[in-house]
TITIKE-103069 format. One record per residue (C-alpha): residue number from 0; residue in one letter; x, z, y. Coordinates in Angstrom, 2 decimals. Layout:
REM TITIKE-103069
[NUM,A,[X,Z,Y]],
...
END
This chain:
REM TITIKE-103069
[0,X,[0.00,0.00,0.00]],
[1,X,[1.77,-1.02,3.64]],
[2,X,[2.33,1.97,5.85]],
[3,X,[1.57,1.00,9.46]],
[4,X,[4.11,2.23,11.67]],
[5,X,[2.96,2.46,15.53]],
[6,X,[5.50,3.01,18.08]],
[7,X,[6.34,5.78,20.27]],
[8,X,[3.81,4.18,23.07]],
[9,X,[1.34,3.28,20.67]],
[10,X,[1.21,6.71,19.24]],
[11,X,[1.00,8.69,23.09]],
[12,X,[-2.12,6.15,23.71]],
[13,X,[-4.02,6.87,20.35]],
[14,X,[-3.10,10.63,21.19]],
[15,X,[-4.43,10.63,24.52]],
[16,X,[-7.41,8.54,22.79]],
[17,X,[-8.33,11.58,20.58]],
[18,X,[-8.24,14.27,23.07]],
[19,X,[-10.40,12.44,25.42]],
[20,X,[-12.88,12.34,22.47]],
[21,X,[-12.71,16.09,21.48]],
[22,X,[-13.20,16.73,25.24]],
[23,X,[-16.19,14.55,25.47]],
[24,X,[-17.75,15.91,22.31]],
[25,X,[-16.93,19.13,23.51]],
[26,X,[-18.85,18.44,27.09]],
[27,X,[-21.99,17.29,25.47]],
[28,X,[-22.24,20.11,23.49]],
[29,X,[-21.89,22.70,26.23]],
[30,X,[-24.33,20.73,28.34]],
[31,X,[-26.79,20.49,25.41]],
[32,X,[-26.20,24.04,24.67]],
[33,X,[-27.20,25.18,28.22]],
[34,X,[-30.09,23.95,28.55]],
[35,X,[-33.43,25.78,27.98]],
[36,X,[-35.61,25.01,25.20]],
[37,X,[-38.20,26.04,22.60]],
[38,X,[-37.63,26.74,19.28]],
[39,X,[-39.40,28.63,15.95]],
[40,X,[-38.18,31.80,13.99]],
[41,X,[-40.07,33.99,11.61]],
[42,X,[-40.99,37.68,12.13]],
[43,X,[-42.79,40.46,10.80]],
[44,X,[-45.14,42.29,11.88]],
[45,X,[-44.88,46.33,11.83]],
[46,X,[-48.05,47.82,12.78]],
[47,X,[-48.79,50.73,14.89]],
[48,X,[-51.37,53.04,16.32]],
[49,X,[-53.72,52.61,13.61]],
[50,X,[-57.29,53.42,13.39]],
[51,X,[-57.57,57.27,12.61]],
[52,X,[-60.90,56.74,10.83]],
[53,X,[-61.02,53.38,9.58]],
[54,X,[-58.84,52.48,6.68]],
[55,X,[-57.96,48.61,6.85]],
[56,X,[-55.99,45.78,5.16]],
[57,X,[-54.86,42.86,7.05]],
[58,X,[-56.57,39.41,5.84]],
[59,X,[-53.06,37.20,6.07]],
[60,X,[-49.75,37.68,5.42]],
[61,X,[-47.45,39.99,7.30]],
[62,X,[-45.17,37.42,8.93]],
[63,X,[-45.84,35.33,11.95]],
[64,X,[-44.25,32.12,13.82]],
[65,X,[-42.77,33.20,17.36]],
[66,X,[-42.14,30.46,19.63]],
[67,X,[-39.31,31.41,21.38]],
[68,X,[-37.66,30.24,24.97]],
[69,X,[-34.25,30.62,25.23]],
[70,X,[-31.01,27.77,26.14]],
[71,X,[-29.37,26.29,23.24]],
[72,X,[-26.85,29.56,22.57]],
[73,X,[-29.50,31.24,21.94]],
[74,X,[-30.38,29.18,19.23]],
[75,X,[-26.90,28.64,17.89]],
[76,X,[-26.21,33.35,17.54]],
[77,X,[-30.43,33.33,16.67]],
[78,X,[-29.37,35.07,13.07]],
[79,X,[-27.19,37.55,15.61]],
[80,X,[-29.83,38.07,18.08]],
[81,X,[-32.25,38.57,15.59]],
[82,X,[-31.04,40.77,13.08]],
[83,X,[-34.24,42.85,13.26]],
[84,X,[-36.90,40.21,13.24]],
[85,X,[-39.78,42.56,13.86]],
[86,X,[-42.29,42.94,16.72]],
[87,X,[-44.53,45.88,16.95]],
[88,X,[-48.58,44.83,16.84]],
[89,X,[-50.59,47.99,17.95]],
[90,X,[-54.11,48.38,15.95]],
[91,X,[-55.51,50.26,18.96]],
[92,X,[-58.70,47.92,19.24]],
[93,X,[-59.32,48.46,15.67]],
[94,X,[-61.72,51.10,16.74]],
[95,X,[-64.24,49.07,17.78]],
[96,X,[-63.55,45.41,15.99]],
[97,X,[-62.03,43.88,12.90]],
[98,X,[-59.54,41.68,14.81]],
[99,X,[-56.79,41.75,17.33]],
[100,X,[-55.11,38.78,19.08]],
[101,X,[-51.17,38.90,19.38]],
[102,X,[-50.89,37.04,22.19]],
[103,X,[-52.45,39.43,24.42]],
[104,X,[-49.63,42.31,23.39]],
[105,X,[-46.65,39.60,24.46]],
[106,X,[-45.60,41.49,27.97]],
[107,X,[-45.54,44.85,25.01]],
[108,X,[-43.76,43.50,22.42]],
[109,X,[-41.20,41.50,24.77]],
[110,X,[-40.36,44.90,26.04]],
[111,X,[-39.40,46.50,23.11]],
[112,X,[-37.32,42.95,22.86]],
[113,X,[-35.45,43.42,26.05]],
[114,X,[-32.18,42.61,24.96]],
[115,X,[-33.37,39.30,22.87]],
[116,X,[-35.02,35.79,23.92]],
[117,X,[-38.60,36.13,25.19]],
[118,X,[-41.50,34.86,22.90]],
[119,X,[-43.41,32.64,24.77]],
[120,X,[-46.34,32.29,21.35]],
[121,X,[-47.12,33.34,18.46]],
[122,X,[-49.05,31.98,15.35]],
[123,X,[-51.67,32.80,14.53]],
[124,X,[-52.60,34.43,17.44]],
[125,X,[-55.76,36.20,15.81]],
[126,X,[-55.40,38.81,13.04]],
[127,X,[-58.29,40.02,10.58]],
[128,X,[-58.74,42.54,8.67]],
[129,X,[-60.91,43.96,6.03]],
[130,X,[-62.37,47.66,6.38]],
[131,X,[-63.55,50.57,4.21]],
[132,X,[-64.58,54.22,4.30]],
[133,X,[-61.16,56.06,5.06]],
[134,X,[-60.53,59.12,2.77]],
[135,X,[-58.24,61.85,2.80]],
[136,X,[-57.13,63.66,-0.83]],
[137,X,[-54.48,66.36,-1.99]],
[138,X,[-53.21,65.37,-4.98]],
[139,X,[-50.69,67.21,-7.39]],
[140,X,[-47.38,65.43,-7.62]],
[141,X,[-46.00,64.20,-10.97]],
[142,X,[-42.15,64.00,-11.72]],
[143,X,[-40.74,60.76,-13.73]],
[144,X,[-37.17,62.04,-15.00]],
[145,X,[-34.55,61.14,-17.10]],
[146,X,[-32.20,63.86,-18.06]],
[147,X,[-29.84,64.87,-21.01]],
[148,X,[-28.61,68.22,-20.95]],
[149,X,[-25.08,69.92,-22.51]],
[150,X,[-25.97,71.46,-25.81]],
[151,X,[-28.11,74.72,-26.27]],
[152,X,[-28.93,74.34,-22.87]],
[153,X,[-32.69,72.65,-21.93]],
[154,X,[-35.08,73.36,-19.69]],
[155,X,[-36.65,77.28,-19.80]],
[156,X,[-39.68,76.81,-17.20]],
[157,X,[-42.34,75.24,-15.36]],
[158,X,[-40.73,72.38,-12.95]],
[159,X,[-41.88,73.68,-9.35]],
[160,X,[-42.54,71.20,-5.97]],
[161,X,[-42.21,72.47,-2.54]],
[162,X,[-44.81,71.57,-1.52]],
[163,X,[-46.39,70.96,-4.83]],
[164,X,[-48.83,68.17,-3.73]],
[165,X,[-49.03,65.21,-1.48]],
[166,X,[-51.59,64.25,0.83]],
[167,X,[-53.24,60.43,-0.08]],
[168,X,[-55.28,58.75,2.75]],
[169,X,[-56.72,55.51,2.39]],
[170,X,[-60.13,53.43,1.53]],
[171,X,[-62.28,55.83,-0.31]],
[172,X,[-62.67,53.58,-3.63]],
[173,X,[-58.82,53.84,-4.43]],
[174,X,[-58.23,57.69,-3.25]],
[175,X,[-60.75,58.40,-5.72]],
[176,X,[-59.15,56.96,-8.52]],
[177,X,[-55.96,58.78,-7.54]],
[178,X,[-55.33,62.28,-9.64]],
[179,X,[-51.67,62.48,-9.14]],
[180,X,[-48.62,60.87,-7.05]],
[181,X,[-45.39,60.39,-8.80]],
[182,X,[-41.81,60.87,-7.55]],
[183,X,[-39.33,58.27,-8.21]],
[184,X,[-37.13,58.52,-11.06]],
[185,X,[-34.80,61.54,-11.49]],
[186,X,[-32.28,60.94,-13.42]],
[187,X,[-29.07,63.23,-14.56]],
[188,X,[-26.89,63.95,-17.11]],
[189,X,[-25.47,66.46,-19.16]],
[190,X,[-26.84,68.69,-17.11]],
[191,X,[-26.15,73.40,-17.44]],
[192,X,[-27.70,74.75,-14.72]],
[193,X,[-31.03,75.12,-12.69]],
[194,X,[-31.77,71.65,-11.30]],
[195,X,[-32.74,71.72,-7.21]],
[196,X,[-33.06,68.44,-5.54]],
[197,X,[-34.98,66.41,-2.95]],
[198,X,[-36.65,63.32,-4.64]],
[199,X,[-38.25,60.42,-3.05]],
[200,X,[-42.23,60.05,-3.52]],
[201,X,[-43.42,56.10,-4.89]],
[202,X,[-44.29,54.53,-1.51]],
[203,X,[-47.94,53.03,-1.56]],
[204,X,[-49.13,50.04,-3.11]],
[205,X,[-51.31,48.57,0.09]],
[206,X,[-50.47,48.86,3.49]],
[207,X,[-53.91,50.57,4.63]],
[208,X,[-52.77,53.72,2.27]],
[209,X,[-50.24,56.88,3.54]],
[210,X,[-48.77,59.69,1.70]],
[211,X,[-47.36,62.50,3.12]],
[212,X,[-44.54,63.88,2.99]],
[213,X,[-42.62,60.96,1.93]],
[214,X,[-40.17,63.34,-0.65]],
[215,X,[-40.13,66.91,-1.75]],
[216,X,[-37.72,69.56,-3.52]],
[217,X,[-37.91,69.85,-7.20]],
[218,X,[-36.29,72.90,-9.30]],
[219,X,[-36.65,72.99,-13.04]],
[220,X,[-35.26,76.21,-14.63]],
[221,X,[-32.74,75.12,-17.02]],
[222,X,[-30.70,78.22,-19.19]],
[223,X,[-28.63,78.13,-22.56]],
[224,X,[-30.93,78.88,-25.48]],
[225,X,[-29.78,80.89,-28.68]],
[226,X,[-31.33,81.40,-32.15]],
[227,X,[-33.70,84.55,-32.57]],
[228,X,[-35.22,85.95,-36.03]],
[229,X,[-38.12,87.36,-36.14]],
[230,X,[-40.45,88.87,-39.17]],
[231,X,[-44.25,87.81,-38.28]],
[232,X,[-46.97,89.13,-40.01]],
[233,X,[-49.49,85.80,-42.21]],
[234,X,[-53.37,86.39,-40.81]],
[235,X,[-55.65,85.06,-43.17]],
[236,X,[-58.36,82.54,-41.39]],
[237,X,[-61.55,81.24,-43.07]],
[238,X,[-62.39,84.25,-45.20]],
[239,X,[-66.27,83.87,-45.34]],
[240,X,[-67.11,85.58,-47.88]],
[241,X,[-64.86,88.42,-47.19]],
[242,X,[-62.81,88.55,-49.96]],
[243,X,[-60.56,91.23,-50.77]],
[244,X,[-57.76,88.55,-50.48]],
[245,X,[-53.60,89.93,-50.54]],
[246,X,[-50.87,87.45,-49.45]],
[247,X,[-47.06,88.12,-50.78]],
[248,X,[-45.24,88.16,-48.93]],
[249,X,[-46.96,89.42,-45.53]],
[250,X,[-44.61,88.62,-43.49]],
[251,X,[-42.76,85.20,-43.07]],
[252,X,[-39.59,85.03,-41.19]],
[253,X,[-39.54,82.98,-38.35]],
[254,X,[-36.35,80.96,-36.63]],
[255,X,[-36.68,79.91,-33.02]],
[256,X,[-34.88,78.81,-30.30]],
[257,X,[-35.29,81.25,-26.59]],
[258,X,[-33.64,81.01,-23.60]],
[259,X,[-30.87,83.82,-23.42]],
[260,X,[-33.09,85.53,-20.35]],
[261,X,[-35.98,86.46,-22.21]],
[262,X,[-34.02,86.96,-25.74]],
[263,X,[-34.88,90.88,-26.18]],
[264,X,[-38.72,90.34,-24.32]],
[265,X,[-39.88,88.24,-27.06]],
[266,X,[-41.03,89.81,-30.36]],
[267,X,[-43.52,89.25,-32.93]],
[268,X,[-46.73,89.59,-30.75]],
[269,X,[-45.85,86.15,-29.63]],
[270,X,[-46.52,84.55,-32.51]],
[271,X,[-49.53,83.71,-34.70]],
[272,X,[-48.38,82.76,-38.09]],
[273,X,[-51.76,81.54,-39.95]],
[274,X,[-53.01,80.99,-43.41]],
[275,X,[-56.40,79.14,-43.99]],
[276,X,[-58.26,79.86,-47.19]],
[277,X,[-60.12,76.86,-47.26]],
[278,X,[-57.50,75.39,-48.80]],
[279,X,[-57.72,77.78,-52.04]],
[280,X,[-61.55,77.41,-52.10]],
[281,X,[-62.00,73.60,-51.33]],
[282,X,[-59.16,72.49,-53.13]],
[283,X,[-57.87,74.55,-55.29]],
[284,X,[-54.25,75.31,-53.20]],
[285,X,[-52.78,78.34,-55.84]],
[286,X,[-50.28,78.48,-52.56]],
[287,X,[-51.06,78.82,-49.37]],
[288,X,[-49.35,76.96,-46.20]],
[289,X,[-48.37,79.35,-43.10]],
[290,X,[-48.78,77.63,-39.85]],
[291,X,[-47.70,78.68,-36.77]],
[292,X,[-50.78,78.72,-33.72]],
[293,X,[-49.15,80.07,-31.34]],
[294,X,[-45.49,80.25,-29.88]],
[295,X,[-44.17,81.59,-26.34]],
[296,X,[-43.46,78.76,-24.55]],
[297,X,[-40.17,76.68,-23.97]],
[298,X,[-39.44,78.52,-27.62]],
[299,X,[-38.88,76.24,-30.38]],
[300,X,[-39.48,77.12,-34.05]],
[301,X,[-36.20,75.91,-35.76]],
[302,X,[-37.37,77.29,-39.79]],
[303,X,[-40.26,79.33,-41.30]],
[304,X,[-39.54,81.14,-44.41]],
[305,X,[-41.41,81.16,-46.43]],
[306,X,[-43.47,77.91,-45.76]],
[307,X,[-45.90,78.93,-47.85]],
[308,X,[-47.38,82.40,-49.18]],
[309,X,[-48.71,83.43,-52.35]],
[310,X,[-52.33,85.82,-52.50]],
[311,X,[-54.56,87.49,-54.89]],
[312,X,[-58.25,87.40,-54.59]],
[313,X,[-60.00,90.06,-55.75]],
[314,X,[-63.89,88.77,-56.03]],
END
């Protein structure tokens, strides 16, 4: 392929050829870049001053077009001017109709844009919205968790809230419905002590609903749990014709698992250790089952010996 060689005058003319171009280009672009024009960006809208006794839900979607006057830089840094693309729309008028027009808040919501391009429009300029009966509910507040703890140690009481419900408001057909709220998910590991923390509530699904508060503190009591023995005495159930009926032996021992606090307060009257005769007289059991009704609670029964009791019945 031939290699063109210029010469040294040829070279200072194409030179001065190029620069004159970059200079040009450079001109029309700061001339086209100064003057004003219109041009379109999307925004959302974040609603305030809401009706206190109306519950509503807005008809169309939550973003707008904004027409916006500004000169060709303005344009070029938009995604720097507008890194918060959201105007404030108050529902004041609410009260009394079931639609408000934007374009009637402009000299508002170009205040709170001082320090960006004006909005000349927006589109639409009317918003609807649907209404219902408002309601206002306490609910109790339901923890999702996720948590493994070190061994022996588990949880050893009832998980408490501060506060311990949340307040719902909203259209009175879906606060009925509600019974609880629940937190988002808590989730630890290998976890030996008391658990305190503040946990976020689930937002709401529909933006005509509010909870309040927005999070609250959670403690579950967890301790290290040991083994504890005790000898229970077998109560015989379903003896209708009163029978002179004797189990061997009459007491079973019991393994369970207690949390180290309340080791020496839990005995034997904590437990119902059951034998149903039924079994002998429907179906001919010559050995009765013991079942245990009724255990303290966060205990665990680990093993029951015997499982399962021998009696005489003296008709």
């Amino acid at each position: 392929m031939a290699i063109i060689k210029l010469s040294k005058n040829e070279r200072r003319r194409l030179s001065v050829f190029f620069t004159c171009l970059v200079l040009a280009f450079l001109a029309w672009v700061l001339t086209t870049l100064s003057k004003t024009d219109k041009y379109h960006i999307k925004v959302a809208v974040a609603y305030i001053n809401p009706p206190a006794h109306r519950s509503f839900r807005s008809l169309q979607a939550d973003t707008v077009d904004a027409t916006v006057e500004g000169t060709g830089w303005d344009l070029l840094f938009s995604t720097m001017n507008f890194t918060d693309r959201t105007i404030p729309v108050s529902l004041k008028n609410l009260e009394s109709k079931n639609y408000i027009t934007l374009n009637s808040q402009l000299k508002a919501i170009n205040e709170k844009w001082a320090d960006k391009p004006q909005i000349a429009a927006l589109d639409p300029d009317t918003l609807y919205f649907d209404f219902s009966s408002r309601a206002t509910k306490r609910v109790p507040i339901q923890l999702q968790s996720k948590i493994t703890y070190q061994h022996q140690y588990t949880v050893s009481g009832n998980t408490s809230f501060r506060p311990d419900y949340v307040t719902v408001s909203g259209p009175e057909n879906v606060i009925a419905n509600i019974t609880s709220w629940k937190t988002e998910p808590l989730i630890m590991d290998d976890v030996s002590d008391t658990v305190e923390k503040t946990v976020r509530l689930l937002g709401v699904p529909e933006s005509n609903m509010n909870i309040y508060p927005r999070a609250v503190q959670v403690k579950i009591p967890v301790e290290e749990f040991t083994e504890k023995t005790l000898y229970v005495p077998v109560k015989l159930i379903n003896n209708k014709d009163y029978y002179n009926v004797k189990v061997f032996p009459q007491k079973v021992k019991i393994t369970f698992t207690v949390a180290l606090s309340s080791y020496t307060t839990i005995d034997e009257s904590y437990f119902d250790a059951i034998a149903d005769l039924n079994l002998w007289r429907d179906k001919g059991y010559h050995q009765l089952p013991v079942t245990i009704t009724r255990v303290p609670k966060y205990c665990k029964v680990v093993r029951i010996e015997p499982q399962n009791v021998d009696f005489i019945v003296n008709q």
